[in-house]
Each structure stands twice: as structure tokens, then as C-alpha cells.
VOGU-3710 file (C-alpha; in Angstrom, 3 decimals, decimal comma):
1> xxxxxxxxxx> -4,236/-60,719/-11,569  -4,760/-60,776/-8,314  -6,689/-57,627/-6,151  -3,290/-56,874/-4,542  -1,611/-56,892/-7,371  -4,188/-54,259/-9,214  -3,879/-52,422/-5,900  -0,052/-52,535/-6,230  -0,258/-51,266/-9,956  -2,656/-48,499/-9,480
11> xxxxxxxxxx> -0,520/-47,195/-6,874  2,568/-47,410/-8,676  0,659/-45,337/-11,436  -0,489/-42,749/-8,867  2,577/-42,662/-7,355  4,484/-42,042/-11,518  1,546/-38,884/-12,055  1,779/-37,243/-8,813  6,137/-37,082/-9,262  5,267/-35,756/-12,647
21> xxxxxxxxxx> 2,794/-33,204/-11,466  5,135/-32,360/-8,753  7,787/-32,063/-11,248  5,931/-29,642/-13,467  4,425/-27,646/-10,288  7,891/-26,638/-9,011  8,928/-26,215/-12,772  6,122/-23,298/-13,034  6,764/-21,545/-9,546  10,652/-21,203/-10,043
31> xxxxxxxxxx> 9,785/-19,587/-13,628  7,073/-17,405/-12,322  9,757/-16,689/-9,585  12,732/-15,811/-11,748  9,919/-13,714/-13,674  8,785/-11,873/-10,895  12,466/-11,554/-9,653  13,231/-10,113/-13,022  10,448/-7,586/-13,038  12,007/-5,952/-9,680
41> xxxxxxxxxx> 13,942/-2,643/-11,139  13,780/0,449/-9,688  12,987/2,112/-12,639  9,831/-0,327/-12,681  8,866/0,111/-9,142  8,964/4,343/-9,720  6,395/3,771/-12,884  4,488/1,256/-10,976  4,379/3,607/-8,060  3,492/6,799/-10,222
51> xxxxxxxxxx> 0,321/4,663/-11,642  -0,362/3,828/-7,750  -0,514/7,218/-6,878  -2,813/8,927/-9,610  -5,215/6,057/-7,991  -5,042/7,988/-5,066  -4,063/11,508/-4,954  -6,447/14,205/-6,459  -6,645/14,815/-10,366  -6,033/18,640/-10,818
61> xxxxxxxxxx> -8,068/18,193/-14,450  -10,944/17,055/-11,888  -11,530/18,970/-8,949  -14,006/17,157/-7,289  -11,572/14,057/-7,107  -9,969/15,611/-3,791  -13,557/14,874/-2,441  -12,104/11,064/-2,208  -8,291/11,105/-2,357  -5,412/11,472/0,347
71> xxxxxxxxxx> -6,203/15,446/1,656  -3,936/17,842/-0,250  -2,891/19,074/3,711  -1,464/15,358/4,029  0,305/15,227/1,087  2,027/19,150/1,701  2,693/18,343/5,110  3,934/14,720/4,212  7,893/13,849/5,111  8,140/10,660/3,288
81> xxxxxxxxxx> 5,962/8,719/1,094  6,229/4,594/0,951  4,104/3,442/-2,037  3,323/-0,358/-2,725  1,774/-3,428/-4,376  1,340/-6,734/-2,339  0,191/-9,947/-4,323  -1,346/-12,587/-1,948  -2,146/-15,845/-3,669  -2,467/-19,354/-2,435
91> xxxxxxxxxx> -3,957/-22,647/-2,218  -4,554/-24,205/1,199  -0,453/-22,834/1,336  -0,572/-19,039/1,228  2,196/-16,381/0,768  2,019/-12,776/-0,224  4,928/-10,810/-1,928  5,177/-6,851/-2,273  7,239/-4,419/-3,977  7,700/-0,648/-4,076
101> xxxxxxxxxx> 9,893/2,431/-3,702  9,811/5,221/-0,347  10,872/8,824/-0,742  11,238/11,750/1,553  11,042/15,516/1,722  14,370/17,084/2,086  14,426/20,822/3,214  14,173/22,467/-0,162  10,767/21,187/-0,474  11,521/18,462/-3,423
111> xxxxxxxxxx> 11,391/14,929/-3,284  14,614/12,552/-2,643  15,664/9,719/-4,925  13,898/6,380/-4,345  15,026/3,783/-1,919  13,795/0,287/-3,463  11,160/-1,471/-0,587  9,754/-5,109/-0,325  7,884/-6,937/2,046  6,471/-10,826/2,263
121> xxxxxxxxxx> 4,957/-13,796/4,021  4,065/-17,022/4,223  0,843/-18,491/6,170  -1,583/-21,549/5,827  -5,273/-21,190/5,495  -8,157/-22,760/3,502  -7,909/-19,951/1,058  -8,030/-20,145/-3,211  -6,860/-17,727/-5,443  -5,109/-14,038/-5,784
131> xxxxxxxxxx> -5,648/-10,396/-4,727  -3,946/-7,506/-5,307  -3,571/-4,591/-2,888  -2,127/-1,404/-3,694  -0,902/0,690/-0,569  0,899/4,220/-0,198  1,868/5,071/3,613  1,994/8,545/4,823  5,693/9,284/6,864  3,899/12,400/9,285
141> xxxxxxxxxx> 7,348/13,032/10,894  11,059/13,096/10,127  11,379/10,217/13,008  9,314/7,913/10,758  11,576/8,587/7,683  14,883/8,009/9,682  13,581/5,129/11,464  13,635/3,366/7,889  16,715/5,239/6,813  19,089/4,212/9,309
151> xxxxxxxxxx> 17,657/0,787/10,155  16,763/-0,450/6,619  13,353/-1,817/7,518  10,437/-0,429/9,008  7,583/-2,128/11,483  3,986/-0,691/10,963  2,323/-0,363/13,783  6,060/-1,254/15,686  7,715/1,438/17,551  6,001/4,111/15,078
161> xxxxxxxxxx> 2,355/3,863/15,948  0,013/4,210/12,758  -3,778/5,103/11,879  -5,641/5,143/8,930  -5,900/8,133/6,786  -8,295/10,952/6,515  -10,196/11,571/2,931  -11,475/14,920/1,659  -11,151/18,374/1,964  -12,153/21,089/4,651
171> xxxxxxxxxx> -11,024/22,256/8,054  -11,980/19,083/9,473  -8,654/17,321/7,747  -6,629/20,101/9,182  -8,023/19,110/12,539  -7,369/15,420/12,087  -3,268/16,380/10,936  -2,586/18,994/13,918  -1,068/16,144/15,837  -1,291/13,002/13,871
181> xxxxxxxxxx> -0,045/9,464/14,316  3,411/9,066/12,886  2,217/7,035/9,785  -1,049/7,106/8,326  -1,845/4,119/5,707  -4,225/3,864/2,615  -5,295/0,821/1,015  -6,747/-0,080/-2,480  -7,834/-3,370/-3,129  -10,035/-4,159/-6,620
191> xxxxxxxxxx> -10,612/-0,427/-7,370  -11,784/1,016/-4,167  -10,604/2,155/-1,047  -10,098/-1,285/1,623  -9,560/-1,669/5,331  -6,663/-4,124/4,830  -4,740/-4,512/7,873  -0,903/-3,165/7,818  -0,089/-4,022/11,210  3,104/-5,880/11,881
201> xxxxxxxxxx> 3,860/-5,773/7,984  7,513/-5,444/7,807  9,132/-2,670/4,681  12,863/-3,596/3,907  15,336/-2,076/2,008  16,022/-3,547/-1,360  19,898/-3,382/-1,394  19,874/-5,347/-4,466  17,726/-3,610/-6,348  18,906/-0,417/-5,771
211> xxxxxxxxxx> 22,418/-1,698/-6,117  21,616/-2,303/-9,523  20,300/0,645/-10,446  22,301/3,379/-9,158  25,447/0,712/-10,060  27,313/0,951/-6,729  25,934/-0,134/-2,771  24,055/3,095/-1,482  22,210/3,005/1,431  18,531/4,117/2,176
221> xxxxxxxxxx> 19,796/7,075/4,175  21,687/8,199/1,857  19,046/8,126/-0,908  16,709/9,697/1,565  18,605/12,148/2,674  19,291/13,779/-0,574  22,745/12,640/-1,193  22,219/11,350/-4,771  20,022/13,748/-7,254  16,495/12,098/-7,991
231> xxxxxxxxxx> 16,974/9,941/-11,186  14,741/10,610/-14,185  13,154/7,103/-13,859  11,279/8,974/-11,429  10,152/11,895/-12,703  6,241/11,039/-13,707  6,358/9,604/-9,948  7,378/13,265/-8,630  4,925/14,821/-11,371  1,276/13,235/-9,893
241> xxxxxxxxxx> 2,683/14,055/-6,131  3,378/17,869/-7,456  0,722/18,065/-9,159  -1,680/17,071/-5,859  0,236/19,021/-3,922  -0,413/22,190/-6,065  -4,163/21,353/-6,734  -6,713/24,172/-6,418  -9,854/22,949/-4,039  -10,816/26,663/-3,320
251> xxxxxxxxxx> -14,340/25,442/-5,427  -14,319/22,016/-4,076  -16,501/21,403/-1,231  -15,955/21,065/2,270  -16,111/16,990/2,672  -14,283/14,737/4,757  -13,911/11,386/5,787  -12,062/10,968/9,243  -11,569/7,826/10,676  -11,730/8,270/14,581
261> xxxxxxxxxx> -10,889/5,068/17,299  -12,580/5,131/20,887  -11,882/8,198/22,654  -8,537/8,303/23,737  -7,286/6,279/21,394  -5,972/6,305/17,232  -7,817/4,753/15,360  -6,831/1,234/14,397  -4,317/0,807/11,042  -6,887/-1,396/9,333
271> xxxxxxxxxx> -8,312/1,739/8,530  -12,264/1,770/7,682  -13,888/0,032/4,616  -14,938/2,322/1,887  -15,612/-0,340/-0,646  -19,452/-0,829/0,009  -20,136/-3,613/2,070  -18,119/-6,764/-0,169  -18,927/-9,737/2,466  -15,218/-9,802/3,531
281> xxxxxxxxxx> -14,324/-7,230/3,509  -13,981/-5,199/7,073  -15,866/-3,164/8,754  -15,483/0,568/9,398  -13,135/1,696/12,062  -15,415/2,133/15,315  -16,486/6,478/15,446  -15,602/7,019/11,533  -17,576/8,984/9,854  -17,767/11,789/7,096
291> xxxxxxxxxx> -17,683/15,021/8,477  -19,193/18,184/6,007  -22,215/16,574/5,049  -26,002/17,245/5,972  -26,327/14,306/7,592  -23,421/11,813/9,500  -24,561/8,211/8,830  -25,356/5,732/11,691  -24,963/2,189/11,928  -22,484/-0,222/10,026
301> xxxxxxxxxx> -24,912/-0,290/6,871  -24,647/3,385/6,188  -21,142/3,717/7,449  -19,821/1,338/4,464  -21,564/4,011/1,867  -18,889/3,402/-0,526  -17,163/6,948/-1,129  -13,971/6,189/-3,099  -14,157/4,743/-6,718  -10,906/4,701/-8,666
311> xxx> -13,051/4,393/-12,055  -13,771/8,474/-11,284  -10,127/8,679/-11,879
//
């Protein structure tokens, strides 16, 4: 046989295993899609959301958790809450894919039924692997809640400027939410606190989802505005927010964590990273710094002190 014909061969052979690994390839990512299609139920999203949550808000059994959770003062002066998950994972090809559920305050107080959320992408990059980031953004004003309401989707950082959250206790966190941005955000990534960037992600109504559920088409402002009672798939959801809400911190101390842009301006919605110094992740929104301690920190090495840990959960 003659060296073109072993080169012809060869290649025919390559040509058989690549199809076949192609074949089986596509095979697994339409299964893992159906699965991950299938695991999109409201009543899924509101238990997902409730475990989300507990991550972050303050544990009335442990007081000293408000030290390093979303201020009580946020939470009570809250008008909406959106609260999701976003898998990224990719080789070379990346795409991330995020789930969730967004409620709002109506004027008794309580909490509205859930309005199913999602958000994705698609990018290239030399990357390898999978994270998972857990996210809950703060709605400061009744224009952020009807700006998802009525339009269905909502732009971070769009028309509705956001910052990242304050942490803590004390009368520096009711300083920071005198006049704050419209949305603040809070990110988890791997157990602790992240500066992962929100802006330009893109939360849209799942009509599908919440189709399903509540077995007829109802829209977001509809669930928002209190038109249909909240369901009992919700309930441990509403329990963790109550129970935060209702917390006592009178023998907590006074600690915060305010992140703070250049003067003039909010601080950017990357936030400030409070998971101690992991190489990629980023760095600490320029001017933040806990407030109520001894002594501020100075310089990025001190400034990543890590502060949140969900293990004290």
C-alpha cells in the first residue's frame, strides 16, 4: 500500500470517529437540555430561591450572621426581590444559563406571588469548565418593580442604574439606603460573597413556566401586583425573608461593609470582592470599606479581608 493510500485510510478513519463523537456530543447536550428544561417549575425555582436566600439573609437562631448578610434596613425597605442561579460552563465555546423567581411588596406589607425569571448567553473564550453563581437583586423603588412588570424583562445597569449592596448592621447602612440606587445586587459564587459583574445581564419573564404553573397565561404584573394570592410552593421562600426582616440585632454590633465609587458617583454593579483574594476573582470596588471597626483597612490586600462565609450559615 502505497503512502497515499495509508494517508487516504487514516483519514477516512478520522473522519468515521470524529462523526461518531459528534454524534454522541450533540446526543448528551440535547439530554442535558431537555433535563435542565425539565427541571424549570416554579415550584422548583421558589425552593431553589428559599435555599438562595438563607445563604444570604441573616439567621435569627444566629445573631451575629447580620454582621455579613444583606442589612435587615434593605430587606424592610425592599420593594421587590429577584433571586437567581446562573450556570456558566464551556469549552473554548461558552454559554451561561440562569433561572429564578422575582417578587414584590404590595401595600399590606406581604410578599406577591412569584413571577418565573431567566436569563442567558453565549460567548467564545479560551475558558474550561463550570461555575455557579447565585444572585438575589434588591428592587429599592416601585419604578424598578414596574419596569419588569409591565415590560417583561429587565436591563441591569439599563435605564435603572444599579450598585452593589451594603453588608452589616449600624447607622452607617441607614446612611448608605437614604437615597440609594434603584437596584442593588449581591453575588455568591463557591460559598462566599463575589464581585461578579451584572451589568447588561438581561431578566425575562418566564411565560412558560409560569403558564404552567398557575395553568392559564398571567402576566408578571399581574403576579406582582397582587392579583393572584401567593401559592404555597412559596411559602418557605416568604418564611427566611420574614424571618430576616423580623430579626433582633439590638445585641449585634455596629459593623458595616459599604461599597462607595469615586465621589460623585455609585459605585460600580460588580460590587467589591469579599471572597479573599482567589486570583480571579475582582478586586474591591474603588473607596469600599467596612465602616464600625477600629481600624478601616488600606490597600487592595487588606481590602479583600474576606468577611462573608456561607459555611457560618
Amino acid at each position: 500500500m502505497s503512502f497515499l493510500d495509508k494517508f487516504r485510510t487514516a483519514a477516512q478513519k478520522a473522519g468515521v470517529q470524529a462523526n461518531a463523537f459528534a454524534q454522541q456530543t450533540g446526543k448528551a447536550i440535547n439530554e442535558q437540555a431537555a433535563t435542565a428544561r425539565a427541571g424549570f417549575s416554579l415550584p422548583k425555582e421558589c425552593e431553589r430561591a428559599a435555599t438562595i436566600l438563607q445563604a444570604f439573609l441573616a439567621d435569627p437562631d444566629h445573631p451575629d450572621s447580620a454582621l455579613n448578610s444583606i442589612p435587615k434596613a434593605v430587606l424592610q425597605q425592599a420593594k421587590g426581590l429577584a433571586v437567581f442561579s446562573v450556570i456558566k460552563a464551556g469549552f473554548v465555546w461558552s454559554g451561561k444559563i440562569g433561572s429564578g423567581v422575582v417578587i414584590a411588596r404590595l401595600p399590606d406589607g406581604s410578599w406577591s406571588a412569584p413571577s418565573c425569571i431567566g436569563t442567558g448567553a453565549v460567548g467564545f473564550g479560551l475558558q474550561i469548565g463550570a461555575d455557579l453563581t447565585e444572585f438575589v437583586v434588591v428592587m429599592n423603588s416601585d419604578e424598578a418593580v414596574k419596569a419588569f412588570a409591565y415590560a417583561g424583562n429587565l436591563t441591569i445597569g439599563g435605564t435603572l442604574s444599579a450598585a452593589a449592596g451594603p453588608i452589616g448592621t449600624g447607622g452607617d447602612i441607614r446612611i448608605a439606603i437614604r437615597d440609594p440606587a434603584p437596584l442593588f445586587t449581591y453575588s455568591r459564587s463557591k460559598g462566599l460573597f463575589a464581585g461578579i459583574s451584572l451589568e447588561g445581564t438581561v431578566l425575562v419573564e418566564r411565560k412558560e413556566t409560569n403558564k404552567d404553573f398557575y395553568g392559564q397565561p398571567i402576566p408578571a404584573v399581574d403576579l406582582l401586583m397582587g392579583k393572584v394570592p401567593a401559592p404555597e410552593a412559596a411559602s418557605a421562600m416568604y418564611e427566611v425573608v420574614e424571618a430576616a426582616e423580623m430579626m433582633d440585632e439590638s445585641g449585634v454590633p455596629q459593623q458595616s461593609y459599604v461599597p462607595t465609587g469615586e465621589p460623585g458617583q455609585a459605585a460600580p454593579v460588580a460590587g467589591y470582592d469579599l471572597s479573599g483574594a482567589q486570583a480571579a476573582a475582582p478586586g474591591p470596588a474603588a473607596g469600599a470599606v467596612p465602616t464600625g471597626s477600629t481600624t478601616a483597612p488600606t490597600g487592595a490586600a487588606t481590602a479583600n479581608k474576606p468577611i462573608f462565609d456561607s459555611e457560618k450559615h
